[in-house]
N, C-alpha and C positions, 0 to 999 in steps of 0.2 A: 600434491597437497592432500593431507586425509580431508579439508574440508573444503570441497571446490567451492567457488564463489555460486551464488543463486542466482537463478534465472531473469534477469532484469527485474524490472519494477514490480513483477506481477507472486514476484517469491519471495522472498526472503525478507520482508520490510515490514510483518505484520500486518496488521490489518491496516494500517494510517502511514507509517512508516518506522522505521528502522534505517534512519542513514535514506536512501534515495525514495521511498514512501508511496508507493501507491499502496498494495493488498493484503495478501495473506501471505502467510507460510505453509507451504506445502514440499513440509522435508523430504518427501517420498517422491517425489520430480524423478530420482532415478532410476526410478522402478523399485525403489523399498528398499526396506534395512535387510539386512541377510543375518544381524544379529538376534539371538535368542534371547538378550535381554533390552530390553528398554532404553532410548538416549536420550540423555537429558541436557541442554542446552541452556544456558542462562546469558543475556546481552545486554549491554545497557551502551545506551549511544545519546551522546552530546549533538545535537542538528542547531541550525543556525535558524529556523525559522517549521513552521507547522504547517506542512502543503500537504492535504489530501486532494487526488483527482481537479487540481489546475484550480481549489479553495485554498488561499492563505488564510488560515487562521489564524496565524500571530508571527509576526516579522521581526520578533524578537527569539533569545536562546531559547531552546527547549530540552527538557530530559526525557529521554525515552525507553525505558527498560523493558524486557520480554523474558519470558522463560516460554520453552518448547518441550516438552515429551513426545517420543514418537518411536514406535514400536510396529513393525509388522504393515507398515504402508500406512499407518494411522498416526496422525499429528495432531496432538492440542495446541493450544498457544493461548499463551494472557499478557498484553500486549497495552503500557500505558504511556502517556502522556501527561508531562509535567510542567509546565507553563512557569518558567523563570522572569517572565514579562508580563504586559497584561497584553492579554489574547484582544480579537478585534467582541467579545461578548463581558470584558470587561475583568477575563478570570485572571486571579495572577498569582503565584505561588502556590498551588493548587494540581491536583490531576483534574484536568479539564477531559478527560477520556479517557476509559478503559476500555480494551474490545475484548471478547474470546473469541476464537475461532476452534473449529474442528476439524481436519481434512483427512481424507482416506484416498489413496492412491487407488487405482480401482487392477486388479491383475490381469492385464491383458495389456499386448503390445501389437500394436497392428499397425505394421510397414513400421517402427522405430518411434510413434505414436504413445505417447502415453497420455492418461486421462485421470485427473482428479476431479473430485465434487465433493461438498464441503458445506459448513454454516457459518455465519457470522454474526456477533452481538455486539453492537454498538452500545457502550452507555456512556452517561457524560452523568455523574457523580456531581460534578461544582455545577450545576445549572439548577439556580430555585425554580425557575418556573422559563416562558419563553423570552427568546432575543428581540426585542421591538428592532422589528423591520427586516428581519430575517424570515424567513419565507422557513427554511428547514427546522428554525429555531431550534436545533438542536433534543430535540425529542430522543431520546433510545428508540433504536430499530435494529430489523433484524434480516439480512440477505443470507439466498442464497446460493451457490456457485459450482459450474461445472466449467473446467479447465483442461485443455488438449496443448501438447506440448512436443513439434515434431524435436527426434534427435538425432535424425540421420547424418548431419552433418555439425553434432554437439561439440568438436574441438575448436570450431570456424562462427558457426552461425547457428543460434537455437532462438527458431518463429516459434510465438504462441499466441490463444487466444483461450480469454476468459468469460464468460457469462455470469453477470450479476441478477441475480431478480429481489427484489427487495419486498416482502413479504409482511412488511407493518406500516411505517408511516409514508414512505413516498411511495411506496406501490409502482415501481418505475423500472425500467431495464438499465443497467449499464453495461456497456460491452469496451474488454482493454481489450486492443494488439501492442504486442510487446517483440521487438527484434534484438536479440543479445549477442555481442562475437565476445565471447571468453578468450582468453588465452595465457597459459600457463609459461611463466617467464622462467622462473624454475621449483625445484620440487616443496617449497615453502612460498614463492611470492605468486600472483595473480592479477589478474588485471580484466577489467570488463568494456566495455561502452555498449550506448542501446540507445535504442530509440520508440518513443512509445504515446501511443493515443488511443482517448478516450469518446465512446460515443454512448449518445442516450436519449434515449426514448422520449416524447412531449413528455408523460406524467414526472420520470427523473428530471428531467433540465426546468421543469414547472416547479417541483420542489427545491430544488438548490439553487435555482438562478432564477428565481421567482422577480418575474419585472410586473407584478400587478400597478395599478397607478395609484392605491385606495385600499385600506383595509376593504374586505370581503369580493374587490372584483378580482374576478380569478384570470390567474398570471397566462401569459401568450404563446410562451416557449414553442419553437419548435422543435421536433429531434434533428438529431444530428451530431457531426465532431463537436467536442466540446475542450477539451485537454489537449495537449501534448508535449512530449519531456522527452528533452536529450541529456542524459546521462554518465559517468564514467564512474568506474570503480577501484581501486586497489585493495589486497590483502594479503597479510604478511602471517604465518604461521610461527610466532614467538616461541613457544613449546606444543610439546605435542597436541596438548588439550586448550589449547591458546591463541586465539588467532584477535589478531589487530585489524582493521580494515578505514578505511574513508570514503567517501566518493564527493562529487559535485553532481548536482541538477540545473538545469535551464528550464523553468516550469511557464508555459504561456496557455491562455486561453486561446479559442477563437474569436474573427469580431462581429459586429454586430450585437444583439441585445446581448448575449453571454454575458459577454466581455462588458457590456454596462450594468447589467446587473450585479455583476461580478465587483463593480468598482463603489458600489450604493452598498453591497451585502457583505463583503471580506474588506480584509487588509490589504490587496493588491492583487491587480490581474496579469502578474507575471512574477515571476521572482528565481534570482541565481541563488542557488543556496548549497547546503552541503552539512556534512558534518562526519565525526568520527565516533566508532565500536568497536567494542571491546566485548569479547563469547567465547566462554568457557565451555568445555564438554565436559560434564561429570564422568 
């Protein structure tokens, strides 16, 4: 296929998601474009519900459109959220979130190793002010990320890990491991499945799974796993510059307060979901 499928949950899904939804985009996963002109990518994906990192935010339909540039090992992406429901903060036909991102593939290849690092800008446009009883309350922030992606054995099995540091309101680490076996059915179809989990620092699991008992006493959190998502994918290359794709996710917390937090602060501390995309290459 000219457009292999992205590397589990930690690529291709934007910042929130794209169809199975954890991170960013980071086009340049294969060592960069070889082309001397600029690629321009445009997607827009129907999902059955709004899961970032094992947070339902709305268990109803969602619209998600993105466009990508990416030139030379370097990725933009503008990456929204469109709430066909009303979200668990009240929002509803509305973009409840816009993200950018920026990634640069970095040049160097050590042992089949590749490395990105990157920025992300969270904003949430439909929020007047904060979510009573939300801990995150949905504030704009801003992370940022350094990504290692072995390929030694990229037709079978591609391990990766990402490092989040979050640089404004939660001030917290998040770290994904992400397991993908691709495989190409033939020269237009593809097919994914993965496996993948999240872990986070006290200050991150304090901000998002905020289990204080009382406005101003401050939340308990400990770090630790927090996430994890089993996955699958397909995608069908319609025409050249045309690719169809779908997947399913199985999104669960861990238990203990997470997981009660998680049921006081979201829509649900689990949820099957899925949805389908459609991405154009200019």
């Amino acid at each position: 296929m000219k457009k292999a499928i992205v590397f589990g949950m930690v690529a291709a899904l934007a910042t929130g998601t794209a169809i199975a939804g954890d991170d960013v985009v980071m086009v340049g996963q294969m060592g960069g474009s070889a082309s001397s002109e600029p690629e321009v990518s445009a997607e827009a994906a129907l999902v059955t519900a709004h899961v970032w990192r094992g947070q339902v935010y709305n268990n109803d339909m969602v619209f998600q459109p993105q466009l990508t540039i990416e030139h030379a090992g370097v990725s933009f992406n503008i990456w929204g959220n469109y709430d066909l429901g009303k979200n668990y903060a009240g929002i509803n036909y509305d973009f409840s979130e816009i993200d950018i991102s920026l990634a640069y593939t970095l040049p160097v290849n050590l042992d089949d190793v590749t490395f990105d690092i990157g920025v992300i800008g969270y904003n949430y446009p439909a929020n007047a002010g904060p979510v009573p009883g939300v801990g995150a309350n949905k504030k704009s922030t801003t992370e940022l990320f350094g990504s290692a992606t072995l390929l030694t054995f990229q037709d079978y099995v591609i391990p990766s890990v990402t490092l989040f540091g979050d640089i404004d309101e939660a001030d917290g680490i998040y770290v994904l491991f992400d397991i993908a076996a691709p495989y190409e059915v033939s020269d237009v179809l593809a097919v994914e499945a993965g496996l993948s989990a999240g872990w986070g620092n006290t200050s991150y699991n304090d901000y998002y799974f905020d289990n204080s008992p009382a406005p101003g006493v401050p939340s308990t959190q400990d770090k630790g796993f927090n996430d994890f998502n089993l996955y699958g994918s397909a995608s069908y290359e319609i025409l050249e510059n045309l690719t169809a794709s779908a997947s399913v996710t199985y999104t669960w917390l861990s238990g203990g307060s997470i997981r009660n937090a998680a049921k006081d602060l979201y829509e649900s501390d689990s949820k099957l979901w899925g949805g389908v995309n459609i991405a154009y290459d200019f």
